[in-house]
C-alpha positions as CSV (number, residue, x, y, z in Angstrom):
1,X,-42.1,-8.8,-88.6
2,X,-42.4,-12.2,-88.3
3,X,-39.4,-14.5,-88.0
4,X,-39.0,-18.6,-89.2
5,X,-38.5,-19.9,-86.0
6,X,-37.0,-23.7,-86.6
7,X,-37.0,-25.7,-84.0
8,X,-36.0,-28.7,-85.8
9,X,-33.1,-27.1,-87.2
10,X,-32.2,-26.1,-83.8
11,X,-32.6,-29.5,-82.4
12,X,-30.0,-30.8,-84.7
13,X,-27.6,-28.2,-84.4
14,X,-27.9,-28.9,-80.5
15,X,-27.7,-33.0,-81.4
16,X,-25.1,-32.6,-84.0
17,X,-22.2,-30.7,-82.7
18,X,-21.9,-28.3,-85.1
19,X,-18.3,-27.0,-86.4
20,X,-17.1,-30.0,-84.1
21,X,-17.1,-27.8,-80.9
22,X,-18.8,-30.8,-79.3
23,X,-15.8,-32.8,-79.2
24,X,-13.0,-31.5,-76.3
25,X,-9.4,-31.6,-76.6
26,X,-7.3,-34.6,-75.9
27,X,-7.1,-38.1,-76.8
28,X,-10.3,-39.8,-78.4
29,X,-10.8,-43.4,-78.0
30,X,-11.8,-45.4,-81.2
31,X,-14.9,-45.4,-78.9
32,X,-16.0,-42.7,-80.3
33,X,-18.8,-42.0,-83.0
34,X,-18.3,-40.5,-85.2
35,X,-22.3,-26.2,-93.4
36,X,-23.7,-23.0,-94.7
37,X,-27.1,-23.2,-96.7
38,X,-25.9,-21.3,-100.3
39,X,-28.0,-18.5,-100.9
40,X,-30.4,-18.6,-104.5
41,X,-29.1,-15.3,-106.0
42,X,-26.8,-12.7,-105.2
43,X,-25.9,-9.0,-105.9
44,X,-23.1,-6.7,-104.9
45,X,-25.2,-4.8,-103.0
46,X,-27.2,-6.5,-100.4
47,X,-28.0,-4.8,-97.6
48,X,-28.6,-6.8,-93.9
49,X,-32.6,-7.5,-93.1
50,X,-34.1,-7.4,-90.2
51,X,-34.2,-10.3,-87.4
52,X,-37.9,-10.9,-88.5
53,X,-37.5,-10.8,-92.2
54,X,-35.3,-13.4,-93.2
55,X,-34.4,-16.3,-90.3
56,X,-31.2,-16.9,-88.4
57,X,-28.9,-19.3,-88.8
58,X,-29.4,-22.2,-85.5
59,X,-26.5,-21.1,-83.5
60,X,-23.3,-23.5,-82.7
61,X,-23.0,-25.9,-79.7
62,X,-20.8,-24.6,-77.1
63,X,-17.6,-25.9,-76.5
64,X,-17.7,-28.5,-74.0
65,X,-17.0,-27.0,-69.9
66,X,-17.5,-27.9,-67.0
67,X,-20.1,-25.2,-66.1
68,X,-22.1,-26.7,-68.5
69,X,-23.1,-29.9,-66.1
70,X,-22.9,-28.0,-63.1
71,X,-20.7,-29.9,-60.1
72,X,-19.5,-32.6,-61.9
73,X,-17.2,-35.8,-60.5
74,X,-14.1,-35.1,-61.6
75,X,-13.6,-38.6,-62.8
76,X,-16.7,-38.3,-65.2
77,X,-16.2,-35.0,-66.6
78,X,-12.1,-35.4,-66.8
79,X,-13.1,-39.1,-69.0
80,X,-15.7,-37.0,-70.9
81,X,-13.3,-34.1,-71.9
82,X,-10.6,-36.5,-72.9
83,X,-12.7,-38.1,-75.5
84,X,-13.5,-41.5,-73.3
85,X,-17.1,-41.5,-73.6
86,X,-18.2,-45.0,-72.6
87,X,-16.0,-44.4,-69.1
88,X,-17.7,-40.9,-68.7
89,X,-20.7,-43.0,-69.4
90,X,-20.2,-45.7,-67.0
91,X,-19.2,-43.3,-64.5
92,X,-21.7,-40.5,-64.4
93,X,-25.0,-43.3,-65.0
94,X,-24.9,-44.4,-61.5
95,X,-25.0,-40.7,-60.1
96,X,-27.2,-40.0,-62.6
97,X,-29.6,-42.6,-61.7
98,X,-29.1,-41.5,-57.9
99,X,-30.4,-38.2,-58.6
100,X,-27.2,-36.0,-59.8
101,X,-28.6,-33.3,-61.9
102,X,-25.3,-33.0,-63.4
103,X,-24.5,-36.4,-63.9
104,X,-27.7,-36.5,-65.6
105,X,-26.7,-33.8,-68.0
106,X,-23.4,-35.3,-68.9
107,X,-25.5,-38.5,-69.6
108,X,-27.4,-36.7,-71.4
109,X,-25.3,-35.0,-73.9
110,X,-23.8,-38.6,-74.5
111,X,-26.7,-40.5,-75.5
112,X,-28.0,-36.9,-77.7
113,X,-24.3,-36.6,-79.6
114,X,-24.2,-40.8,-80.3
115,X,-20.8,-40.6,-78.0
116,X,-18.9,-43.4,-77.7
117,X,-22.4,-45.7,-78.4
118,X,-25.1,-45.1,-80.7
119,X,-27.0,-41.9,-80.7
120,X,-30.5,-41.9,-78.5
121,X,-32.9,-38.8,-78.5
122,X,-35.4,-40.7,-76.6
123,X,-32.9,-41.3,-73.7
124,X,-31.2,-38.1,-74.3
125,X,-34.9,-36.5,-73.7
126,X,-35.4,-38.5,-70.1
127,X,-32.0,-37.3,-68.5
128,X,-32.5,-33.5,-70.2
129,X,-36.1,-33.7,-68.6
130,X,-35.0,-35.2,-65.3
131,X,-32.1,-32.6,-65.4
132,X,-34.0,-29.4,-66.4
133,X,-36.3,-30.7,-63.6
134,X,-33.9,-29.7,-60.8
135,X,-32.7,-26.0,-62.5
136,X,-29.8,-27.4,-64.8
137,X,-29.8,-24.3,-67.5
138,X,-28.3,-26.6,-70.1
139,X,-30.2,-29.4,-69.7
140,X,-33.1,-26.6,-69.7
141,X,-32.3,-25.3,-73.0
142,X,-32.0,-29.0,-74.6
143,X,-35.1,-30.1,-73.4
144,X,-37.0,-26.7,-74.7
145,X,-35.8,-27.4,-78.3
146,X,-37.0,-31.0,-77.9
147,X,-40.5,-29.8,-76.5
148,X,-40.6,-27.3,-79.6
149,X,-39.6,-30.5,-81.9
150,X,-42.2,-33.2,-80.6
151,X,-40.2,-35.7,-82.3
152,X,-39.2,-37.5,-79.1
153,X,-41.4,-36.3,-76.3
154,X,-44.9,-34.6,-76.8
155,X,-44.7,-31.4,-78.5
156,X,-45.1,-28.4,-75.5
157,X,-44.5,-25.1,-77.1
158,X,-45.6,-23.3,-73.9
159,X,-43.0,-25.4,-72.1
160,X,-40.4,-24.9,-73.8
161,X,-41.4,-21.2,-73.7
162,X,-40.9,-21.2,-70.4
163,X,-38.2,-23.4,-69.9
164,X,-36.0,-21.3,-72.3
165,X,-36.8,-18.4,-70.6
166,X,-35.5,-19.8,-67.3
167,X,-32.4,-21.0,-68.8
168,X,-31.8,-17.9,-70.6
169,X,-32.7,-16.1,-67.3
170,X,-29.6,-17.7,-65.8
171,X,-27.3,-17.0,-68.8
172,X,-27.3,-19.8,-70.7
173,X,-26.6,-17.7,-73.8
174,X,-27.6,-20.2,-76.6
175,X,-30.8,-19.5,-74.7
176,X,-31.1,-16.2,-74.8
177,X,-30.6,-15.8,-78.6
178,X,-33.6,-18.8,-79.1
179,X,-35.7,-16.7,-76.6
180,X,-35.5,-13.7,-78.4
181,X,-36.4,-16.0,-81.4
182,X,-39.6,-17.2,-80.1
183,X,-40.6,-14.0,-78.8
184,X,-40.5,-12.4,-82.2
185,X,-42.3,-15.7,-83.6
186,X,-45.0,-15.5,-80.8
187,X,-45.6,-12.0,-81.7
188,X,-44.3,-8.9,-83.3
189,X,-45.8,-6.0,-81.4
190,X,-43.3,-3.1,-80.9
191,X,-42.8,-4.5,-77.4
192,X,-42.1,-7.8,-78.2
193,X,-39.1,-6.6,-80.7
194,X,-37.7,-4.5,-77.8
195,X,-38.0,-7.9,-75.5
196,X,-36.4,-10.2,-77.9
197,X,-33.6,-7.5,-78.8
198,X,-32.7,-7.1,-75.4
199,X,-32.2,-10.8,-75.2
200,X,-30.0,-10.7,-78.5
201,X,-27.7,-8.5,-76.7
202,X,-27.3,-10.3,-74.1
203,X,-26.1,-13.5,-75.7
204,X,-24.5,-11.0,-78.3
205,X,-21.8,-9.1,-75.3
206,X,-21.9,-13.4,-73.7
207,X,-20.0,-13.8,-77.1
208,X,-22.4,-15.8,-79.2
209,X,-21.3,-14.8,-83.0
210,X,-24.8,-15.7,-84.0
211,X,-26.4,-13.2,-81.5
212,X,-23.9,-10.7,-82.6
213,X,-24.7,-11.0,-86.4
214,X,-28.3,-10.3,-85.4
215,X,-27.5,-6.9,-83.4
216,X,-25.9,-6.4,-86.5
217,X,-29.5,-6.8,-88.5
218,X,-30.8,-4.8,-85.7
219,X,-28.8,-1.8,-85.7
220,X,-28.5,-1.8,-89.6
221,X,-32.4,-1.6,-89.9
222,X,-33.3,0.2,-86.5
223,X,-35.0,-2.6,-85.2
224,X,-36.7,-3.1,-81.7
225,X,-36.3,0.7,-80.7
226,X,-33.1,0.8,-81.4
227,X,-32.2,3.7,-84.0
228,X,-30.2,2.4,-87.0
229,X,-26.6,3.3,-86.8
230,X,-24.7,1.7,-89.6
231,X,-21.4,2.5,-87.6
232,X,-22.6,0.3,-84.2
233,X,-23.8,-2.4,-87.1
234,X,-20.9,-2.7,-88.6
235,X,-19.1,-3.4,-85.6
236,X,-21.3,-5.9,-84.5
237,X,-20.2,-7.2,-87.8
238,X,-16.6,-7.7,-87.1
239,X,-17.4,-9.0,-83.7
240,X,-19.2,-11.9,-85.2
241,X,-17.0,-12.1,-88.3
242,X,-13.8,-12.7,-85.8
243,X,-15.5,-15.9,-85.3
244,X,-15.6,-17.4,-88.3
245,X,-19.6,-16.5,-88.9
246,X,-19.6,-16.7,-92.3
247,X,-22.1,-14.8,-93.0
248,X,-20.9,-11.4,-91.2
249,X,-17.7,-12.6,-92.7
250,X,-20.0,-12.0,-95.9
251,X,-21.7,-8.9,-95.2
252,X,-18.6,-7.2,-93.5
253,X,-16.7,-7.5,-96.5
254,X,-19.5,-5.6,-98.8
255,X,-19.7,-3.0,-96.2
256,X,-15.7,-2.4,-96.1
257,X,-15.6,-2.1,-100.3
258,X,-18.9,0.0,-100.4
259,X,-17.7,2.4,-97.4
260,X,-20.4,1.4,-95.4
261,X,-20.9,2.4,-91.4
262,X,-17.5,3.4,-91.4
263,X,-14.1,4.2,-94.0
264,X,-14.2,2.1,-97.7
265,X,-11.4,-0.4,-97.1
266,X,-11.5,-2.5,-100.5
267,X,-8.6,-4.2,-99.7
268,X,-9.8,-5.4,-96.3
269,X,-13.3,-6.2,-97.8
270,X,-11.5,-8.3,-100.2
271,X,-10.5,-10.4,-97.2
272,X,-13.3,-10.5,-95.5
273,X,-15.0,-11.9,-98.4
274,X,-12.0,-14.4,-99.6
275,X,-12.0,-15.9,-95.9
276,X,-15.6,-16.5,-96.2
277,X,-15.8,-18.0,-99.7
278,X,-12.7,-20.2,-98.8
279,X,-15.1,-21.6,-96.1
280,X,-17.8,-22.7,-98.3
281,X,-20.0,-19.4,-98.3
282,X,-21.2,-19.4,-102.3
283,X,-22.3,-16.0,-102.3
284,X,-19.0,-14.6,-101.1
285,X,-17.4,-17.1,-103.8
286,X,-19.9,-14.9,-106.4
287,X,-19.2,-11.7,-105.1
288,X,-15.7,-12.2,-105.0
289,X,-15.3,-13.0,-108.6
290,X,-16.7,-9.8,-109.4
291,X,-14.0,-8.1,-107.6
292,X,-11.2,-10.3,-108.9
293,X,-13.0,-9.4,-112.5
294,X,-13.4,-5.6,-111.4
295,X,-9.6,-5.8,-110.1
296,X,-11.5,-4.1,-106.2
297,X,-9.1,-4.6,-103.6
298,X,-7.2,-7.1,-105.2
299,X,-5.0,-7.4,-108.9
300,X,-7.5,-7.9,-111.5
301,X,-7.6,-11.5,-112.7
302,X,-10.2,-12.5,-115.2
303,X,-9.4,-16.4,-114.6
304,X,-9.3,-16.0,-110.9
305,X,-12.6,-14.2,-111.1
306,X,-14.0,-16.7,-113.4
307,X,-12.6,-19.5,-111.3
308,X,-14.9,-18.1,-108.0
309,X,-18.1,-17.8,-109.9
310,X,-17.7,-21.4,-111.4
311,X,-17.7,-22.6,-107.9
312,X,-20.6,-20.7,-107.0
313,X,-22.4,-22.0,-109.8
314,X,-21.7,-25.7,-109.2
315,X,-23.5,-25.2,-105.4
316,X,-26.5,-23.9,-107.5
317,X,-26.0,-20.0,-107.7
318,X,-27.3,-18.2,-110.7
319,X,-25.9,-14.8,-111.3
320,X,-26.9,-13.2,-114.5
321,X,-24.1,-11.1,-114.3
322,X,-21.3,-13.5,-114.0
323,X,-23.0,-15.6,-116.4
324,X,-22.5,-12.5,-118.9
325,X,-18.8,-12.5,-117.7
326,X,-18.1,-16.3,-118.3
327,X,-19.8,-16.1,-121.8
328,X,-17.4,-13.4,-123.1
329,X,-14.4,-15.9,-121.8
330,X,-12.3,-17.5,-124.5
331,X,-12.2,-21.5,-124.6
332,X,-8.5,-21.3,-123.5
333,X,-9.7,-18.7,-120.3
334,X,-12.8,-21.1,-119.4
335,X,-10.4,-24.3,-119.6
336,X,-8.2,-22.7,-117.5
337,X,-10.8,-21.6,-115.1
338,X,-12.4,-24.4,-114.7
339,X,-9.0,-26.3,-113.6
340,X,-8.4,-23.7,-111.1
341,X,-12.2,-24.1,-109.8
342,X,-11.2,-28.0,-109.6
343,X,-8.2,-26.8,-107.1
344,X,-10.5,-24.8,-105.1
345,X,-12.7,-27.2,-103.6
């Protein structure tokens, strides 16, 4: 069981700010600078794959703290958290240039986000490499997914094996769950699934709702020595889905109508799966059409139902099914349907 390990994708999760947890709370200058894959088919019942067989979403950026830079000026870090990027900028550089490994960091994260001036992987690389240099677990973690990249510094997969480890060693949970990702991609003995689940836990109980969806995999499939207990799984599940991971979101709401790793809940399924197709996720908008056709958890409603699938189908999802569903429709249903598709977007 070899997983897709993306590097790249990684790398621009980490650049990009994903979900807009990059940006802190307060006022934003005009300084400033300025989701889900859908999935190509889709059945009600999908079951969870192992870590190694199908790959893992890049996990979110962190919201900005103060641990993340280490001991910060307060001036730097107090511009930097009220959005005023170029003074954060202007501050931290000369520390930065002095030696500060967390200045350097801040700097860092400035020039790699495009914060308050244009975006700069090249410079972003020098201050995460100076940074990582003198044991800065962030700046550690950056720098590995740019030495897995070798876009903007020479490609170093050993390096960035070894930085992640470090950082992940000291917590840094974003870390841990790319560790345990490059473990299973360096090899997939019995050992090294036991390695790279332990670090998926880890980042999983440090609150990382991608790490958590993966115990989820794990325990639903008995992965990495640990025995499959649909029960443990589906909590893992609603750990993850709490956070808005729309694909636990997803898969917790299958389990809850099908009954599975714990009491059948239709109603709460129903939820589960309506949160996450109002977020974008186009298989939950598929599979909740069939429960708004099949009247599970919810009042039946043909032009409801209808309504779900045709915004599936527009983000590129086929399912024979539905398509079977939407033929039978009369021209007065499918009109009707199609203006309430219009309102869902």
């Amino acid at each position: 069981m070899r997983p897709r390990f993306l590097p790249a994708l990684l790398l621009a999760a980490a650049f990009c700010g994903l979900a807009g947890n990059a940006r802190a709370a307060g006022n934003v200058e005009p300084e400033t600078a300025g989701s889900g894959a859908p999935q190509a088919s889709e059945r009600m019942s999908d079951r969870l794959q192992p870590p190694g067989d199908r790959p893992l979403s890049a996990p979110t950026v962190d919201q900005v703290d103060p641990d993340r830079f280490g001991k910060l000026p307060d001036a730097a870090y107090g511009a930097f958290q009220r959005g005023y990027y170029i003074t954060a900028h202007n501050l931290a550089l000369p520390r930065a240039e002095a030696g500060d490994a967390a200045a350097q960091t801040l700097v860092a994260e400035i020039y790699a986000r495009g914060l308050g001036m244009p975006r700069s992987a090249t410079k972003a690389a020098e201050w995460y490499s100076k940074a990582a240099q003198q044991g800065v677990p962030e700046a550690q973690f950056q720098y590995a997914l740019m030495l897995l990249d070798g876009n903007f510094v020479e490609k170093d997969t050993d390096r960035a094996f070894e930085l992640m480890q470090i950082a992940a060693d000291k917590g840094n949970r974003l870390a841990q769950f790319n560790l345990a990702q490059m473990i299973l991609d360096r090899q997939s003995s019995f050992e090294s699934q036991k390695r790279a689940v332990s670090y998926y836990e880890k980042a999983a109980n440090a609150g990382l709702a991608d790490a958590q969806y993966a115990m989820a995999q794990v325990y639903a499939n008995g992965f990495g020595g640990r025995q499959a207990d649909d029960k443990v799984a589906r909590s893992w599940l609603e750990r993850s889905a709490m956070q808005n991971f729309d694909t636990a979101q997803l898969d917790l709401g299958t389990w809850l109508v099908e009954g599975r790793g714990g009491a059948r809940n239709t109603q709460a399924g129903f939820g589960w799966l309506k949160r996450a197709a109002e977020g974008g996720n186009v298989a939950a908008q598929n599979r909740l059409a069939k429960l708004y056709r099949a009247g599970v958890g919810v009042e039946a409603n043909v032009i409801e139902g209808a309504a779900w699938y045709v915004s599936a189908r527009r983000a590129g999802l086929i399912d024979p099914e539905n398509e079977d569903f939407l033929a039978g429709l009369t021209p007065e249903e499918m009109k009707d349907a199609i203006q309430r598709a219009n309102r869902l977007r």
